[in-house]
N, C-alpha and C positions, 0 to 999 in steps of 0.2 A: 574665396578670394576677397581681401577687402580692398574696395572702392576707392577708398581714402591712400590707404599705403599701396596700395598694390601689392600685397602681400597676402600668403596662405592662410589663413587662422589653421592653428594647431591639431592637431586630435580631437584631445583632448576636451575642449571648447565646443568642438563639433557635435561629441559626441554626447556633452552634457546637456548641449541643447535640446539634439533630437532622440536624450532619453536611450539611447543604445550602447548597445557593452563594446570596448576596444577590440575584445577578444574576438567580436565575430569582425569586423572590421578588416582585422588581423586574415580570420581563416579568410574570407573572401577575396582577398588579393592572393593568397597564396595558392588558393583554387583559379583565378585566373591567370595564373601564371605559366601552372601545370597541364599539359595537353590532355584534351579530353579522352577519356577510357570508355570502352563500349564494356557494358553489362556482361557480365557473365555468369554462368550459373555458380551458385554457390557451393563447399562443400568440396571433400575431396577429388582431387581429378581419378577418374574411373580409366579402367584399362582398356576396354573397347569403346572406342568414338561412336557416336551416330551416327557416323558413315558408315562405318565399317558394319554395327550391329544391324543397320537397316542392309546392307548387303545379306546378311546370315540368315535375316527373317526372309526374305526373298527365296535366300536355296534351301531352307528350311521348305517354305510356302509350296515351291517347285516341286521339291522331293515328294512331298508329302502325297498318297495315294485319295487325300480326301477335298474337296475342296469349301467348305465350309467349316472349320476349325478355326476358330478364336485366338485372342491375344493368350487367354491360359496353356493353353497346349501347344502352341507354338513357345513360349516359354519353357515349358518343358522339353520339348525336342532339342531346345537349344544347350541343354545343358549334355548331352554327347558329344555336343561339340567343345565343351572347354568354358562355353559362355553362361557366366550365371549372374541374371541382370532382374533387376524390379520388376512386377507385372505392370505397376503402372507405366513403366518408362517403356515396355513394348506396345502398352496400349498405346503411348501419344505418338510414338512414332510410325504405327500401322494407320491409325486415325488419323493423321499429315499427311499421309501417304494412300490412301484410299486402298489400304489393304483389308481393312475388316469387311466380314461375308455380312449382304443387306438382312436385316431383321425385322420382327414386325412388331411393333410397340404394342407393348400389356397396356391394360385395360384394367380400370380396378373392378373389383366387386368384392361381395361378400362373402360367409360361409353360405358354402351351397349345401346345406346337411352333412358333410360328411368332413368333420376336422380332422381324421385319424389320417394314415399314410398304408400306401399302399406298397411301401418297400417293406419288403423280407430279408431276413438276417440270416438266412440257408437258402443255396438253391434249392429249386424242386421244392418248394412250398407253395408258391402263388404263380400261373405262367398268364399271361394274355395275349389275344390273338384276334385279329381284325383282318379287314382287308381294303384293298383299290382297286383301281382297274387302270390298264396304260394300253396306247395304241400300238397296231403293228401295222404294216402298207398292205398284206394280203388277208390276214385274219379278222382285220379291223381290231374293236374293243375287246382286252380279253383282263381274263383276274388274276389278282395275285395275293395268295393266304398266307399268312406269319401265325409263328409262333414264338413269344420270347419269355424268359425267365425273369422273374422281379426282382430279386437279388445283385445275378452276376450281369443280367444284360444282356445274355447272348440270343442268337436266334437260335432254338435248340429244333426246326423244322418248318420249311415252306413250300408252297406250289405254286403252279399258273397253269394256267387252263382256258380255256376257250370259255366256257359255261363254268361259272361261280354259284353249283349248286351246294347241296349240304354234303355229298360227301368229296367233292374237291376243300370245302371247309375242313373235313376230318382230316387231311392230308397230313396235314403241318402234324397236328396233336399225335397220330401213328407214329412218325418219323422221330421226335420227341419222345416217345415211351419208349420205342425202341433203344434209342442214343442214350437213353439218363438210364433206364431200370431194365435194359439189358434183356428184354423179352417185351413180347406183347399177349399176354394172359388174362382171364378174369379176374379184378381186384389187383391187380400189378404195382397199381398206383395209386393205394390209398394215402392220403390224406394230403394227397396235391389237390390245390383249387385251383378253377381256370376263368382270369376273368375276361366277359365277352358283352359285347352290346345286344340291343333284342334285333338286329336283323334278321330277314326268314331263315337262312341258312342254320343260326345259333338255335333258334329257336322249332327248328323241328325235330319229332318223333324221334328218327332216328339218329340225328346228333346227340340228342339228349340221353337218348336208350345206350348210343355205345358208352358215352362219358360215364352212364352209372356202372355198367360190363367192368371198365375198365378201374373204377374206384375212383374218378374223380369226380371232385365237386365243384357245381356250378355255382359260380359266383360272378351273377350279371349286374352290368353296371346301372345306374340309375337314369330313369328317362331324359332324355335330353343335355343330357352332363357327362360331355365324353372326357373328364377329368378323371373319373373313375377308374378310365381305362387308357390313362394317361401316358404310361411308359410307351406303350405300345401304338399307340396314336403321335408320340412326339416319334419313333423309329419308323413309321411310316413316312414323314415328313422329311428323316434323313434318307432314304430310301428313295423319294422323290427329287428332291436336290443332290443328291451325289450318283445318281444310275439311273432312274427316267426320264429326266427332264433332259440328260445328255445324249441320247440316243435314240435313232430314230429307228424301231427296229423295222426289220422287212418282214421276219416270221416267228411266230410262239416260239421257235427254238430257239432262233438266233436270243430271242428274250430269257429265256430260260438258259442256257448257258452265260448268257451277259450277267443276268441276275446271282446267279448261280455264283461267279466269280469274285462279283462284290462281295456279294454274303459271308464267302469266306475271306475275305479281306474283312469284312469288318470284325469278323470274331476273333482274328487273330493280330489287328493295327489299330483301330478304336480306341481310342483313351477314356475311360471312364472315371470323372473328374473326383463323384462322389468316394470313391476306390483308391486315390493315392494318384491317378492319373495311370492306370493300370487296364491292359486288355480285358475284356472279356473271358475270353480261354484261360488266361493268367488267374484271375478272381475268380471262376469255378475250382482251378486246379487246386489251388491253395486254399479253397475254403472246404473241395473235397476232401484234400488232406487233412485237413485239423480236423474236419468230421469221425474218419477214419482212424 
């Protein structure tokens, strides 16, 4: 405004003074004219809201028989239902949501000797088999032996027992010859390898004497680096968060039937991610068939 006339100066004038274009001048009133808009995501509008799909992860979640399953496989489930959405857009709505299962942050390191992999491309090539121990209220501390396949995943034989000697160890490994090669004879089962850590169990006389009876080969993991014997150490850990840590049993049966029921809940609901997102039972049958 001038002092002298009382009057506006121009644009124009204005704007040559202070070096600025009309044009933005121009948008700036036009943007304060127009009532402010709140942000929205950009990109087509999608057919389920994040209301609604944070509903479906919940009955998904619910349904589900396992409780440590991830933003992938909940993904997946969702697509039965009609819903087929981003992984990332289930992970930020689980993680807003305090739906993902707690995890424990990796840790770097190095090659530990041994860069190859211990997955196999056929079942009944490589199985490993470890153990735990979980409480009962009358038994006290008792064990519990696995046997799992490196290929399909499945448990193909387990036990519990009060006393976690070596031949409750054999338990699983019987049960397992039996199930896959259909008898239990000398040489039955050559050219299966079984991997195992040096605990007493593995490492005695007569574990070792039936394993050679029966044609398998020992193939123990390395000191100290239970990476080796890693499928079967991370199924341990499912085994513990999905059916011991939840149940307080009163007696070895009651655990043994408990156990018993998951077990087979897992070989036959399990998603195995590396598989297509496919059971266990499912990926034996279909890799026995194309064998056959």
């Amino acid at each position: 405004m001038s002092a002298g006339t009382g009057r506006r100066y121009p644009v124009t004038m204005v704007c040559a003074v202070w070096c600025v274009p009309r044009s933005t001048v121009y948008a700036q009133r036009g943007q304060a004219r127009r009532p402010a808009r709140t942000p929205q995501k950009r990109g087509p509008r999608t057919l389920v809201t994040d209301a609604v799909l944070l509903e479906e992860i919940r009955a998904v979640l619910k349904a589900s028989a396992f409780h440590t399953e991830g933003h992938r496989k909940v993904r997946v489930r969702l697509r039965p239902r009609g819903i087929y959405v981003g992984k990332n857009r289930v992970l930020r709505l689980m993680r807003q949501h305090r739906l993902l299962a707690p995890y424990r942050r990796r840790h770097a390191h190095g090659d530990r000797a041994h860069a190859g992999t211990i997955i196999t491309a056929r079942p009944d090539e490589l199985w490993g088999t470890d153990a735990t121990k979980f409480w009962t209220q009358q038994e006290g501390w008792c064990w519990f032996f696995g046997a799992i396949d490196h290929c399909s995943e499945d448990i193909v034989g387990w036990h519990v027992a009060k006393r976690g000697d070596r031949w409750a160890a054999l338990e699983p490994i019987r049960q397992g010859v039996q199930q896959t090669h259909g008898g239990y004879a000398p040489k039955i089962a050559l050219g299966l390898g079984l991997r195992m850590d040096w605990g007493p169990q593995y490492t005695a006389h007569q574990f070792l004497g039936e394993l050679r009876w029966l044609g398998i080969r020992p193939s123990p993991s390395y000191v100290g680096e239970p990476e080796c014997n890693g499928i079967m150490e991370r199924w341990i850990r499912t085994l513990k968060e999905e059916c011991l840590y939840l149940h307080d049993f009163q007696t070895l049966e009651e655990a043994r039937q408990v156990i018993g029921e998951f077990i087979e809940t897992y070989n036959r609901e399990w998603l195995i991610e590396r598989h297509g997102h496919r059971t266990p039972a499912d990926v034996r049958q279909a890799l026995t068939r194309k064998a056959a």
